[in-house]
Steps between C-alpha positions, in 0.01 A plus 500: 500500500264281662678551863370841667826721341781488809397157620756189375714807349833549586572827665739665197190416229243608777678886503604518146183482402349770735775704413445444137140578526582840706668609201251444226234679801716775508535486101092509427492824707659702254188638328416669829891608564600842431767370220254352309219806549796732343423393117137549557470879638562668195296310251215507757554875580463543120187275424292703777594781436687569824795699579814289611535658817081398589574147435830471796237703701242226429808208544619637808157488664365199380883373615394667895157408499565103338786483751240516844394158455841366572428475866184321494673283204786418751257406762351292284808336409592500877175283525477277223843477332595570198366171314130630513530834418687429158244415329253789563831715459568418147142538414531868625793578313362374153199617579679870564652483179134446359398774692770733345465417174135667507624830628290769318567837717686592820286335734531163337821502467582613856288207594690277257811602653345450847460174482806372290693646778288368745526151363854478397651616737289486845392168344697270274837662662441492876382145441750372356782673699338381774561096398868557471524685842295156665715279264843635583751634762848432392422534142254793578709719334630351220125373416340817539729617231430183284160627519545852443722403192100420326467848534830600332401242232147629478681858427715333244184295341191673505576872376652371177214243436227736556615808256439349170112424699498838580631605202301321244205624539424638131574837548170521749727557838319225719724225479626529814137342642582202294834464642351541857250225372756282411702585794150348709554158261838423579500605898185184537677264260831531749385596810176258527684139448815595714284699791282151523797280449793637679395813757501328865406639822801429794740239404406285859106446375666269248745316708779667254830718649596828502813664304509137283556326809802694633542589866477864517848662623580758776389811439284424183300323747100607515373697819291267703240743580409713217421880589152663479450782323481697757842325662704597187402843406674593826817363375771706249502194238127593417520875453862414304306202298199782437719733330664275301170383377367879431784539299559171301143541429509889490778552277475222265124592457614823402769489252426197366139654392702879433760245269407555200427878494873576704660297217282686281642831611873358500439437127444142505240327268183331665605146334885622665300552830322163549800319369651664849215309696671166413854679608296569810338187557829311435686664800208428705516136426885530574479716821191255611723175506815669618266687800320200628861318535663796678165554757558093618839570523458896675143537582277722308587844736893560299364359183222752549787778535653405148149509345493876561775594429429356139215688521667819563730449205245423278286785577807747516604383142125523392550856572824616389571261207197260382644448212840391631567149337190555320290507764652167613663588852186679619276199377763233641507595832110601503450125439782392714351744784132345462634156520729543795232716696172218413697258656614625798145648607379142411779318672539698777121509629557131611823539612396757723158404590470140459224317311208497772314838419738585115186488308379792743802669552541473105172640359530819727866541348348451163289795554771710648770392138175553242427821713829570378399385150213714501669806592796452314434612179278781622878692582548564165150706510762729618818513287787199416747676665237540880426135420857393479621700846123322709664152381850588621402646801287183617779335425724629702236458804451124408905503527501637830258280639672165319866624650301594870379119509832376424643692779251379706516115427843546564475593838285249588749248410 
């Protein structure tokens, strides 16, 4: 491309390729995502020396502590745009996944999991998220699901690719550093050529268009005036957009990383058990593309609704019947949940914010969801079963607050 990338473009090749590049950002962040952590705890726990239940302690608060740069890092994205933090964003994450792979006690390796989190997702994520939210209005929701479907496909890739790495290690038990090493390789050999090539800042600095050109319509439109930070955490959307990030975040963390020992329990084999992440990751992808349609259609707030109450369902048959379609309906609508939930919390910042102060408004949210994260897992310190009733009962709050909003926007109108 010898013209600056947007310039002599038409509009449709101008967005596809933004959108494109969203997902493979969204894809690379994987190594740092809690469904591709999940194959790693045990063979780590067991190479140290560690207990199972140290190493979520150590997760959850390297998750918390990574997570507090998210503010600064949507600042800084605020500031600069996305196109020149990318690179020093993929450097972090590779360089995490260096970092991990030299884990040698639980220090290091609460470190190591400090700053994968910290770099996948306060990083590489909120960067990326943040191009499709400056890129698109109309399409905003459809395209934030596009996006989000490189974390499905990360789910679907990278757990199957890395055990035979961590696997075949010669009997020793350290093969999971080599995977984590290789993991490094592959996230610069992606993320380096299309950050440099294809990540762009606002679509106006190029002279290029918005939604591929198309006129944005009725009540899709952007706010004018985006909100402060300050502005929108007096509103209901935040506080309803917060719990649905602590719990998208919270409860995903959680069983996804409790997976393979609640299979375990039901009688299913571990090689049964991460066969059930691809079930999982599969009805993310699905629920992602069918959720980004229905939130340009609905707006994120009802979409939101149907989220939890997949949630719910899956947590209730986690409980009373895991191994109901063996273990399928509980992983199904896990995924589906995650996927429904991401993209509403992603959509629905801009929607109810605007785009002025997102990357602000965003990081502090992204501290509130890995909060969430952090503290998920730590409920099953206490049983399954209190862990199971915390996640329903938050539910049923986030519920409240979605179906009080509605109310409200309706009497407005």
């Amino acid at each position: 491309m010898k013209e600056e990338f947007g310039k002599g473009a038409s509009p449709a090749t101008s967005g596809g390729v933004v959108a494109v590049a969203a997902l493979i950002g969204v894809f690379a962040t994987t190594p740092g995502q809690t469904v591709g952590v999940s194959a790693f705890i045990d063979p780590i726990a067991s190479d140290l020396g560690l207990d199972r239940e140290r190493v979520l302690i150590l997760y959850s608060l390297g998750t918390f502590l990574g997570i507090l740069v998210a503010p600064l890092a949507g600042r800084l994205v605020d500031r600069f745009g996305p196109r020149r933090l990318i690179v020093p964003v993929v450097l972090a994450v590779a360089g995490a996944c260096g970092v991990m792979s030299l884990a040698h006690d639980a220090w290091s390796l609460g470190a190591g999991f400090l700053v994968l989190r910290a770099a996948a997702i306060a990083g590489l994520s909120l960067v990326t998220l943040q191009m499709v939210n400056l890129w698109f209005d109309r399409f905003r929701g459809r395209i934030t699901a596009l996006a989000m479907m490189g974390l499905a496909l990360g789910g679907l890739v990278i757990p199957p690719l890395v055990e035979p790495i961590i696997q075949g290690d010669g009997g020793r038990g350290d093969g999971w550093r080599t995977a984590y090493l290789a993991q490094a390789a592959g996230v610069l050999a992606v993320m380096l050529p299309v950050g440099l090539l294809f990540y762009r800042n606002r679509p106006e600095e190029t002279g290029a268009a918005r939604d591929f050109g198309r006129a944005s319509a009725g009540g899709s439109a952007m706010p004018a005036i985006g909100l402060t930070l300050a502005e929108s955490v007096r509103t209901n959307a935040f506080w309803y957009l917060s719990a649905l990030t602590v719990l998208s975040n919270g409860v995903g963390t959680a069983l996804m990383l409790d997976h393979v020992r609640a299979m375990g329990d039901a009688g299913l084999a571990r090689d049964g058990a991460i066969a059930l992440l691809g079930a999982m990751t599969s009805a993310q992808a699905v629920a992602t593309l069918c959720s980004g349609a229905l939130i340009d259609r609905f707006g994120a707030r009802p979409v939101g609704l149907l989220g939890l109450g997949l949630l719910a369902f899956s947590v209730g048959c986690l409980w009373a019947s895991p191994t109901l379609g063996g273990g399928f309906a509980y992983a199904a609508t896990l995924g589906a949940m995650i996927g429904t939930l991401q993209i509403v919390y992603s959509a629905g910042l801009a929607e109810s914010f605007g785009l002025k102060h997102l990357g602000t408004i965003r990081g502090t949210l992204f501290v509130v969801g890995v909060t969430g994260a952090a503290a998920g897992p730590l409920a099953f310190l206490l049983s399954p079963a209190a862990a199971y009733s915390i996640f329903l009962g938050i539910t049923v709050v986030a519920a409240t607050l979605g179906l009080v909003g509605m109310r409200l926007g309706a009497l407005k109108t």
